[in-house]
BAFI-3210 file (N, C-alpha, C; in Angstrom, 3 decimals, decimal comma, padded with zeros to 6 digits):
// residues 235
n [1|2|3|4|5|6|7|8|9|10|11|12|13|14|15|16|17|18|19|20|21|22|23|24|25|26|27|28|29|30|31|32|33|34|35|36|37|38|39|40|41|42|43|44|45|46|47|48|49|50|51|52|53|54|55|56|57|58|59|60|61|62|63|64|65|66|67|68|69|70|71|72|73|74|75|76|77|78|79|80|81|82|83|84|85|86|87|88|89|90|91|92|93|94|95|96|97|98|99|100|101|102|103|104|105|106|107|108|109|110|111|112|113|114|115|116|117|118|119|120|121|122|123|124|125|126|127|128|129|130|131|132|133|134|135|136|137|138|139|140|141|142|143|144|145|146|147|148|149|150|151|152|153|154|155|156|157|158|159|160|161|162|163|164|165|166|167|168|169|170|171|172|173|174|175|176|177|178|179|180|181|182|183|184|185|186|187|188|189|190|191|192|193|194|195|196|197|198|199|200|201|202|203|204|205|206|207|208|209|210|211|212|213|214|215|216|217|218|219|220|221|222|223|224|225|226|227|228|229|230|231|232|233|234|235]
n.u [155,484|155,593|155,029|153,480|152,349|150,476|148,580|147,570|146,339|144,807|142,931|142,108|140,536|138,392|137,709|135,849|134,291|131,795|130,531|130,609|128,514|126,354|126,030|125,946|123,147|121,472|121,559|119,975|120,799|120,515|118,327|118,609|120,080|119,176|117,570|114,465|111,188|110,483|107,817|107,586|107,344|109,878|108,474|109,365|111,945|110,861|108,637|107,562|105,851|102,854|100,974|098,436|096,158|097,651|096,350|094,551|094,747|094,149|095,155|095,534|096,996|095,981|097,726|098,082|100,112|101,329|100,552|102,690|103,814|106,222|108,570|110,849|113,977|115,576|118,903|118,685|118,315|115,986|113,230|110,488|106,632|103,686|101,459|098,630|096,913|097,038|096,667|098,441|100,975|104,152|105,672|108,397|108,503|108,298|109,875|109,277|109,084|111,329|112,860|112,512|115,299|116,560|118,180|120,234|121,514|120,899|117,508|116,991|116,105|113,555|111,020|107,437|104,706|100,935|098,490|094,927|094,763|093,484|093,522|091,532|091,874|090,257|091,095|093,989|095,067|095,813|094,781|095,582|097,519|098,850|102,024|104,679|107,806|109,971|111,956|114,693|116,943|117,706|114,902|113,572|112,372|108,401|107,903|105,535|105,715|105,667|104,946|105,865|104,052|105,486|105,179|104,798|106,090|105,502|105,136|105,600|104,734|105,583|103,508|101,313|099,885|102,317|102,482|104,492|104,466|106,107|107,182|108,582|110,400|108,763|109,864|112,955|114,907|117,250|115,547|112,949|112,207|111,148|108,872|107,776|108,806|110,261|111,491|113,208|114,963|115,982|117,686|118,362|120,444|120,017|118,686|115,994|116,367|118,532|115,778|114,811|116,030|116,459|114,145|113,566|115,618|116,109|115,012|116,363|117,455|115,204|113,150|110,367|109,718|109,374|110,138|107,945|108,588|108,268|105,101|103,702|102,669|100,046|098,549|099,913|098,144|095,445|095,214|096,354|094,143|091,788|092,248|092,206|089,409|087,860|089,126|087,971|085,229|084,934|084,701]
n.v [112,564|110,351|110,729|107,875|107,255|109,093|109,061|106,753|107,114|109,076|107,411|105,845|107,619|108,521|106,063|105,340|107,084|107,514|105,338|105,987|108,376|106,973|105,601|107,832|108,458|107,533|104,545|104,855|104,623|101,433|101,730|104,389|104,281|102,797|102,886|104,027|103,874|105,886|106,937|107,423|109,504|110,423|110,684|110,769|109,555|107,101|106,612|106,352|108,042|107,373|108,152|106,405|104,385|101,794|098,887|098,755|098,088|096,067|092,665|090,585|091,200|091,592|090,340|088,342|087,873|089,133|091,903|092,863|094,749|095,615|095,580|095,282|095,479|093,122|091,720|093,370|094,489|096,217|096,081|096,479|097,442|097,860|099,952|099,720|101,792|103,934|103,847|104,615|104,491|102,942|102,201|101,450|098,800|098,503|097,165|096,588|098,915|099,995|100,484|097,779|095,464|093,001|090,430|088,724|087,585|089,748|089,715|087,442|087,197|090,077|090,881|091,176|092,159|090,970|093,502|093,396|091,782|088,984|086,696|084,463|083,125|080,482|079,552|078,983|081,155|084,608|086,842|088,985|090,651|088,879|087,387|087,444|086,198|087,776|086,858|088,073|090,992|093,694|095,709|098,586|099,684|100,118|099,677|098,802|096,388|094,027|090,673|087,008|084,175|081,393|079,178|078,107|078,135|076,392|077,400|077,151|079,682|079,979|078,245|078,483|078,931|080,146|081,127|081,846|082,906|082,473|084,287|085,378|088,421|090,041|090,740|091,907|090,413|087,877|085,754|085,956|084,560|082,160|079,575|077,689|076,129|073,632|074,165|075,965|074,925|073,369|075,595|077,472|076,362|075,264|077,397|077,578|076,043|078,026|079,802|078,431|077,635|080,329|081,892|079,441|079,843|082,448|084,001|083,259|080,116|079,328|080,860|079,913|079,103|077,274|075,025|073,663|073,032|073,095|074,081|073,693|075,972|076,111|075,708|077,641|079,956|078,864|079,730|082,692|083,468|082,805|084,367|086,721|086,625|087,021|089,384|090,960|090,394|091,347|093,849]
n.w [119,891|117,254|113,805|112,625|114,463|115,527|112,957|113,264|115,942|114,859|113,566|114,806|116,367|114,165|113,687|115,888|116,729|115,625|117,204|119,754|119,480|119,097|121,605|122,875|121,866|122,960|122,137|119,436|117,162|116,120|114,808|113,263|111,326|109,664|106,088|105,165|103,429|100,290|100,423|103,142|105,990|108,470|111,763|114,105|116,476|116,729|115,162|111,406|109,399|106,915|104,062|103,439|104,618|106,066|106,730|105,797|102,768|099,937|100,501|098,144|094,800|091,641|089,705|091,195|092,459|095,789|098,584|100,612|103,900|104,539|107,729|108,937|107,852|105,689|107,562|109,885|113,579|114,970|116,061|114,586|113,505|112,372|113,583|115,291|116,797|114,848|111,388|109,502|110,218|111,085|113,797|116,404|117,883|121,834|124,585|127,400|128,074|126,772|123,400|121,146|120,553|118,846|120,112|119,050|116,065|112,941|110,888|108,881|106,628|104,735|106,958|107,486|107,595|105,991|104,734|105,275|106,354|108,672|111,415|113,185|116,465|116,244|113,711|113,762|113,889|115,790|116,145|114,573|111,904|108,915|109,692|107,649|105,842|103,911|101,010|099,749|098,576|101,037|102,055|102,069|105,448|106,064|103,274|100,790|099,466|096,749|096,287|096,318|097,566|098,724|100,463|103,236|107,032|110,155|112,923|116,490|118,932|122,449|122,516|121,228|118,080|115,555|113,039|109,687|107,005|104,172|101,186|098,231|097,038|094,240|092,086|090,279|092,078|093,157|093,900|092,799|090,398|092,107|093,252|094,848|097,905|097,626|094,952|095,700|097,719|095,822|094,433|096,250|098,483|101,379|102,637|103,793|105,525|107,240|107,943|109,391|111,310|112,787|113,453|115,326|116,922|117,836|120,052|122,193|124,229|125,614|125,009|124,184|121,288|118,167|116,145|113,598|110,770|107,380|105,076|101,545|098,721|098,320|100,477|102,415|100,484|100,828|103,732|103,577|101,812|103,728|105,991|104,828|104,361|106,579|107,898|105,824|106,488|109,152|109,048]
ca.u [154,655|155,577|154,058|152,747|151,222|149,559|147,723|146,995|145,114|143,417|142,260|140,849|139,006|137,364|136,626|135,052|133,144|129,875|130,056|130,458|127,612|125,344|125,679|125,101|122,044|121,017|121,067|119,111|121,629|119,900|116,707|118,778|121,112|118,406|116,292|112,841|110,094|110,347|106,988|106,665|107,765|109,966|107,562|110,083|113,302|110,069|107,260|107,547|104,119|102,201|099,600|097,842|095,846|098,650|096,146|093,474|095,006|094,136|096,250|096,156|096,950|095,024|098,514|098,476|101,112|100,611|101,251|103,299|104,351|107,748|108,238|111,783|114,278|116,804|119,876|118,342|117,826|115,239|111,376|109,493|105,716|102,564|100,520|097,438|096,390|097,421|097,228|099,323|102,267|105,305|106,685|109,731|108,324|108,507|109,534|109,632|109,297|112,860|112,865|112,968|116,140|116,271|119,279|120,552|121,781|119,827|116,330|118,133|115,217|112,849|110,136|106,985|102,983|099,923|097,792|094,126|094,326|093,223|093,109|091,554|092,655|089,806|091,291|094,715|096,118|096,084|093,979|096,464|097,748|099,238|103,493|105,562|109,100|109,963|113,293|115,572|117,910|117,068|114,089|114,094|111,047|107,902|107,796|104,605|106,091|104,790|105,588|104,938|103,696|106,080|105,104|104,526|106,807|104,473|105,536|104,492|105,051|104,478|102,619|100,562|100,374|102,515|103,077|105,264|104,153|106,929|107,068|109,993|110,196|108,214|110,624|114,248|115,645|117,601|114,380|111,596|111,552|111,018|107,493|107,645|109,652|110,840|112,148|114,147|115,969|116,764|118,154|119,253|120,620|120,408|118,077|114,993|117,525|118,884|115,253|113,887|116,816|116,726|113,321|113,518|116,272|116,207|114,256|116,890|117,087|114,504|111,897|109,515|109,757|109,316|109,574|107,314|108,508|106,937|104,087|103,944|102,164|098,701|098,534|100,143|097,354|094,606|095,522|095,645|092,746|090,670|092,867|091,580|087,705|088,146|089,286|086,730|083,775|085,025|085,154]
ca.v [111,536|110,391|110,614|106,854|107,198|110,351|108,993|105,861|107,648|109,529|106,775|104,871|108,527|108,500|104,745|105,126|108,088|107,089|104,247|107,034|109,162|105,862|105,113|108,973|108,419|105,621|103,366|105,124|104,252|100,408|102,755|105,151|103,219|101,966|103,482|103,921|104,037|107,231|106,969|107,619|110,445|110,307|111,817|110,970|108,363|105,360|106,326|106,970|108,199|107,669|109,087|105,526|103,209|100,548|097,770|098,733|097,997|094,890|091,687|090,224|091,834|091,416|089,380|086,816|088,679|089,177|093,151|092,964|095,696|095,467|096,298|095,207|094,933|092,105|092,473|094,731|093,883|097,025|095,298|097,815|097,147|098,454|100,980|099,573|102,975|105,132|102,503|104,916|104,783|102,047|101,944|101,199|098,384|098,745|096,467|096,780|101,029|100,485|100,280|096,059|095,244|091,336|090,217|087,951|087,794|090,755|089,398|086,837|088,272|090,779|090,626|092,295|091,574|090,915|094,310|093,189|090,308|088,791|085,420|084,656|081,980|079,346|079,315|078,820|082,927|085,137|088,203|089,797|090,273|087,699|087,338|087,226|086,628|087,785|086,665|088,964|091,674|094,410|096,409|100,039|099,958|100,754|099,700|097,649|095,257|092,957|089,306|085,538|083,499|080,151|078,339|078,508|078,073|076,062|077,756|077,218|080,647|079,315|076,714|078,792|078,963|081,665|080,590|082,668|082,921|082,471|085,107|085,861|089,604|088,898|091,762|092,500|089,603|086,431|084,741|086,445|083,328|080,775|079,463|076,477|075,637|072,649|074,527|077,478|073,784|072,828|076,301|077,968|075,117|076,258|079,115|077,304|075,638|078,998|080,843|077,507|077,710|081,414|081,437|078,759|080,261|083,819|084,729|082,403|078,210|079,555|081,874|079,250|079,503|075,607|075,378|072,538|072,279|073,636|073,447|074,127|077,271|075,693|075,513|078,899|080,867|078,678|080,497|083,834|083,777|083,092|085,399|088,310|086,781|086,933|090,728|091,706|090,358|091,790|095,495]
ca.w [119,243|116,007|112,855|112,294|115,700|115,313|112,357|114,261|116,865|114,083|112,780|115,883|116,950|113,739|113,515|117,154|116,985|115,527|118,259|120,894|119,102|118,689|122,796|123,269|121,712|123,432|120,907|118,673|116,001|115,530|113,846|112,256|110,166|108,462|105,589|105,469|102,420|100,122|100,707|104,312|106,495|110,276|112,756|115,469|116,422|116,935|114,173|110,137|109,053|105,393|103,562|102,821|106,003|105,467|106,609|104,589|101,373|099,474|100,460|097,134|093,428|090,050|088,782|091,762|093,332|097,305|099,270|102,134|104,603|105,194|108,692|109,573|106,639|106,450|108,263|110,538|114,446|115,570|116,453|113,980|113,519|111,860|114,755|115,410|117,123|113,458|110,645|108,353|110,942|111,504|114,820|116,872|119,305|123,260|125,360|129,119|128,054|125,953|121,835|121,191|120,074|118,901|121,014|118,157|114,528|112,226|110,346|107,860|105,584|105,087|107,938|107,711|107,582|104,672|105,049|105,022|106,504|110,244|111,454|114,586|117,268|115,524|112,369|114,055|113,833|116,759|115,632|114,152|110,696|109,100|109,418|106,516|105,558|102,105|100,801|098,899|099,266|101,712|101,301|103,290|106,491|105,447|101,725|100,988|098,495|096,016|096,795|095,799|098,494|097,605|101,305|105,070|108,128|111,103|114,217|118,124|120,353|124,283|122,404|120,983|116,772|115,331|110,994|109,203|105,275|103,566|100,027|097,415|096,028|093,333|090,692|090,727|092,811|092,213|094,107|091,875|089,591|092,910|093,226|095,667|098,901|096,581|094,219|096,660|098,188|095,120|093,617|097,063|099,616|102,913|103,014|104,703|107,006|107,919|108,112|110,508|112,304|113,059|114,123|116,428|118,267|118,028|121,167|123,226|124,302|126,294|124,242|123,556|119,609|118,174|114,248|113,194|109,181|106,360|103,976|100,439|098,609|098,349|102,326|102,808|099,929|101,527|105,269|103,386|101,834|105,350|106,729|104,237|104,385|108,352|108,137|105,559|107,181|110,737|109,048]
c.u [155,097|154,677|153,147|151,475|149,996|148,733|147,337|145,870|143,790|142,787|141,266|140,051|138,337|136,802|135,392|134,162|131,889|129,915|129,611|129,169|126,458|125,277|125,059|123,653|120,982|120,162|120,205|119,529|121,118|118,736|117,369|119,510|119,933|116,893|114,728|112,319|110,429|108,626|106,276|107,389|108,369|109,250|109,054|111,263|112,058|108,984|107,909|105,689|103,642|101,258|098,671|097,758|096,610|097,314|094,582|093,757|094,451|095,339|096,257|095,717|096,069|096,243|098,778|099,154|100,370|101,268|101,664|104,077|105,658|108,490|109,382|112,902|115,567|118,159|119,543|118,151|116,573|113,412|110,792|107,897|104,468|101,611|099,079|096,608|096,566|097,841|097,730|100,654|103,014|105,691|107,722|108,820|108,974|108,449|109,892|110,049|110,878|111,964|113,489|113,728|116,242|118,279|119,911|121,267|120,533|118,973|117,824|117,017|114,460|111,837|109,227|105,227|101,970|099,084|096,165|093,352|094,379|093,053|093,252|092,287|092,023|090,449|092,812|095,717|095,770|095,684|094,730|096,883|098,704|101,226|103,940|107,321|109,501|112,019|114,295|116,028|117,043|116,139|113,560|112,335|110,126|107,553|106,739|105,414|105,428|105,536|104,942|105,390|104,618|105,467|104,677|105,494|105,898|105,427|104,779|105,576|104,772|103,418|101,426|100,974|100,977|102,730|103,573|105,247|105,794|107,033|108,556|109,305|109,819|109,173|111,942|115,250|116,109|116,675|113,161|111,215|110,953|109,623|106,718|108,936|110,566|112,013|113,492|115,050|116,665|117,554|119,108|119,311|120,669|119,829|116,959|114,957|117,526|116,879|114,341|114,492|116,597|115,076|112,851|114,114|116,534|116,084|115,071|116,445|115,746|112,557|110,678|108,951|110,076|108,878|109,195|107,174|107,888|106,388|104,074|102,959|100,603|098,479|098,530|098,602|096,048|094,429|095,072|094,534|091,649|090,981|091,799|089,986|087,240|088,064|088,190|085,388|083,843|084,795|083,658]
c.v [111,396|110,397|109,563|106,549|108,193|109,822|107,792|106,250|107,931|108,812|105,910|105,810|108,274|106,763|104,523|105,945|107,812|106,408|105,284|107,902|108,225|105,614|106,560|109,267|107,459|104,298|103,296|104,174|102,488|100,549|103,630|104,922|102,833|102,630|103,266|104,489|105,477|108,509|107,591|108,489|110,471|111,158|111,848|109,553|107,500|105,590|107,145|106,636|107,994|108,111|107,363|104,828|101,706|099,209|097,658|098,502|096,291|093,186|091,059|090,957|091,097|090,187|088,134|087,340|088,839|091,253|092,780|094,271|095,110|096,591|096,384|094,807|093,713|092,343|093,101|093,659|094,572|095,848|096,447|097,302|098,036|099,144|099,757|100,780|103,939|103,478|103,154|104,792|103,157|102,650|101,280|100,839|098,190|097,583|096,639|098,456|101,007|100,067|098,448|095,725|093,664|091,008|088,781|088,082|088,331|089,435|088,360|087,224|089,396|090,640|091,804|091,289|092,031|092,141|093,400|091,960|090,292|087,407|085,056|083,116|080,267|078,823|079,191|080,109|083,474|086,452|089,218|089,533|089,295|087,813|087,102|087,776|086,346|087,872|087,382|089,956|092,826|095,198|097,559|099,790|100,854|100,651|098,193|097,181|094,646|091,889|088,177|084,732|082,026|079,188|078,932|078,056|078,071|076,294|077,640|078,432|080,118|078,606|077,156|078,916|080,077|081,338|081,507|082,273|082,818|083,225|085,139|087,323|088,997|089,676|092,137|091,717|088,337|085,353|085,116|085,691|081,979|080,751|078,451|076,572|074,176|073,340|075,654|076,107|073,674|073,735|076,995|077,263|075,636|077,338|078,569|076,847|076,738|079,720|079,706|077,525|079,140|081,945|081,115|079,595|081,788|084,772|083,588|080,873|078,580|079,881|081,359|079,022|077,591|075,778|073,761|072,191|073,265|073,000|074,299|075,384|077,194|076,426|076,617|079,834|080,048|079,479|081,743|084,332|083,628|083,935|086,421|087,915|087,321|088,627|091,527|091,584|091,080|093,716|095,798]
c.w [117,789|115,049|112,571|113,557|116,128|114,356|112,810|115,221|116,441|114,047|113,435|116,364|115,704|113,516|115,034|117,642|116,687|116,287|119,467|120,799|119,334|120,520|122,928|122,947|121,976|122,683|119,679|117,097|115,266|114,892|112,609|111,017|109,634|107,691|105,310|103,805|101,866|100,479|102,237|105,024|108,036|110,823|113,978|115,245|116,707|116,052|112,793|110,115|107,286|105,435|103,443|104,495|105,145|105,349|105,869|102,863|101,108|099,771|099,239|096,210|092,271|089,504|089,788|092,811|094,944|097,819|100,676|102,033|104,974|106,386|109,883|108,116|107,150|106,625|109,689|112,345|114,922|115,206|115,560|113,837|113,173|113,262|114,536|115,972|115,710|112,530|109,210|109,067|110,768|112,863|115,612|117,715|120,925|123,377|127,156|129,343|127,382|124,563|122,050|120,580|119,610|119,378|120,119|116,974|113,759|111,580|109,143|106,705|106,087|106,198|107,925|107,598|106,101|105,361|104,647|105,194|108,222|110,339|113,013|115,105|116,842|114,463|112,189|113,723|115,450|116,663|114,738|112,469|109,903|109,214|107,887|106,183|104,125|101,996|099,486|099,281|099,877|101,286|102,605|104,068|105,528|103,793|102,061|098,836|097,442|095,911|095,996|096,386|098,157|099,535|103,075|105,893|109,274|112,237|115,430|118,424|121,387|123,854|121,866|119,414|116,277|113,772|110,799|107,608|105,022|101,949|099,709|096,729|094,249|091,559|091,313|092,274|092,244|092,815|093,099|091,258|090,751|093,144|094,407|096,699|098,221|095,669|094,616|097,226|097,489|094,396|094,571|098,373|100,747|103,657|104,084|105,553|107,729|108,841|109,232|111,724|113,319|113,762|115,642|117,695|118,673|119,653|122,498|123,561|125,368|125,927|123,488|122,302|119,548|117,110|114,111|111,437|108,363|105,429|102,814|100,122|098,472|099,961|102,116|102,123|100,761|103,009|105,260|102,893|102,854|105,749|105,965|104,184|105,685|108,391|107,149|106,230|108,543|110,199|109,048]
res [x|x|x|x|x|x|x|x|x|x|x|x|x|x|x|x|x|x|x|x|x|x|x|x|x|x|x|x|x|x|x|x|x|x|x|x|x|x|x|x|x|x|x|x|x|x|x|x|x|x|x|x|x|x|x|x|x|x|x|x|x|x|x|x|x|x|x|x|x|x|x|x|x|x|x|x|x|x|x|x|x|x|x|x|x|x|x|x|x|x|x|x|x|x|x|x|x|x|x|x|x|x|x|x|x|x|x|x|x|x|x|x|x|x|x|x|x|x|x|x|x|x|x|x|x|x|x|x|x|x|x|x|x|x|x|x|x|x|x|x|x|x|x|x|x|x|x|x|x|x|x|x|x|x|x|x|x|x|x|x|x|x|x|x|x|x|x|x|x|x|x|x|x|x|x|x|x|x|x|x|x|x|x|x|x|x|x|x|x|x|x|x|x|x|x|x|x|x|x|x|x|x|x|x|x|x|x|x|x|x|x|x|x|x|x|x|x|x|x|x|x|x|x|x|x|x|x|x|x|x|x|x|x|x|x]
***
């Protein structure tokens, strides 16, 4: 064997070993690649645990500012999601008894939910807390954020309402100054294209996802504030 081929080989065992390690672990590797909160602790390969009931915290701050759980970072494909059985935990969502992989291109942002908030099926939510996709560079699972709400994203699931808040990191991003869906067009071309597009088709031409536009930041803080009257009066 010659020399150039000998380090050839090397070089494809070590570029192919973590792949080999990542199937041996059956796939764990779309969880573990990706960091998590300093804040919160791995119990296991599908739950990080905190000290704080995530959805008991306040959804909005004293400066305006909004808290979101960030519960999938961007880039990322793994389904992660706030416990409803342990509401200090994150978990790695099941589907069909496997970890939910999104069978697509990673989160094109952050993806995660408003703690403290509920909005039932009257008030056009789905009991659950509210969605939110916060735009700026990755932010590790598990980190409750501080955001600013700039709009909404009107979504049908199977025809049913699913919205998707729309937030910018509200410190330490090149969105932190954006305030309006107007103003994110006119500064970054393409982004609310990409995040309507991605959306729509994520879950396949199939997956009943149907983006109906968006509305500006009035709309959106009107939503969350029912949302958080909705979840205080229910406690």
């Amino acid at each position: 064997m010659t020399k150039t081929l000998m380090l050839t080989t090397a070089a494809c065992v070590a570029l192919f070993a973590p792949m080999a390690q990542a199937q041996s672990l059956g796939d764990l590797a779309w969880s573990d690649t990706t960091p998590f909160d300093a804040a919160m602790t791995k119990q296991d390969d599908f739950t990080i645990v905190g000290t704080e009931e995530l959805m008991g915290l306040k959804a909005m701050n004293d400066d305006g500012t909004i808290k979101a759980i960030i519960e999938i970072p961007s880039g990322t494909s793994a389904k992660w999601e706030v416990s409803k059985e342990d509401p200090k935990a994150v978990y790695w969502e099941l589907k069909n008894d496997k970890p939910r992989v999104i069978n697509y291109l990673g989160y094109p942002a952050n993806y995660g939910s408003i703690p403290g908030t509920a909005l039932p099926k009257e008030l056009g939510g789905d009991g659950d807390p509210l969605d939110v996709i916060v735009l700026g560079q990755a932010v590790p699972r598990g980190t409750v954020a501080d955001v600013r709400v700039i709009g909404v994203l009107k979504m049908l699931d199977g025809g049913e309402q699913d919205d998707k808040l729309i937030a910018v990191l509200a410190k330490d991003s090149p969105f932190a100054h954006i305030e309006s869906m107007a103003q994110l067009d006119a500064e970054f071309a393409g982004v609310s294209q990409i995040i309507d597009l991605w959306f729509a088709s994520y879950k396949g031409p199939d997956g009943g996802m149907a983006g109906k536009g968006f509305e500006d930041a009035d709309t959106a803080l009107a939503v969350l504030e029912a949302a958080a009257a909705n979840f205080d009066a229910a406690r």
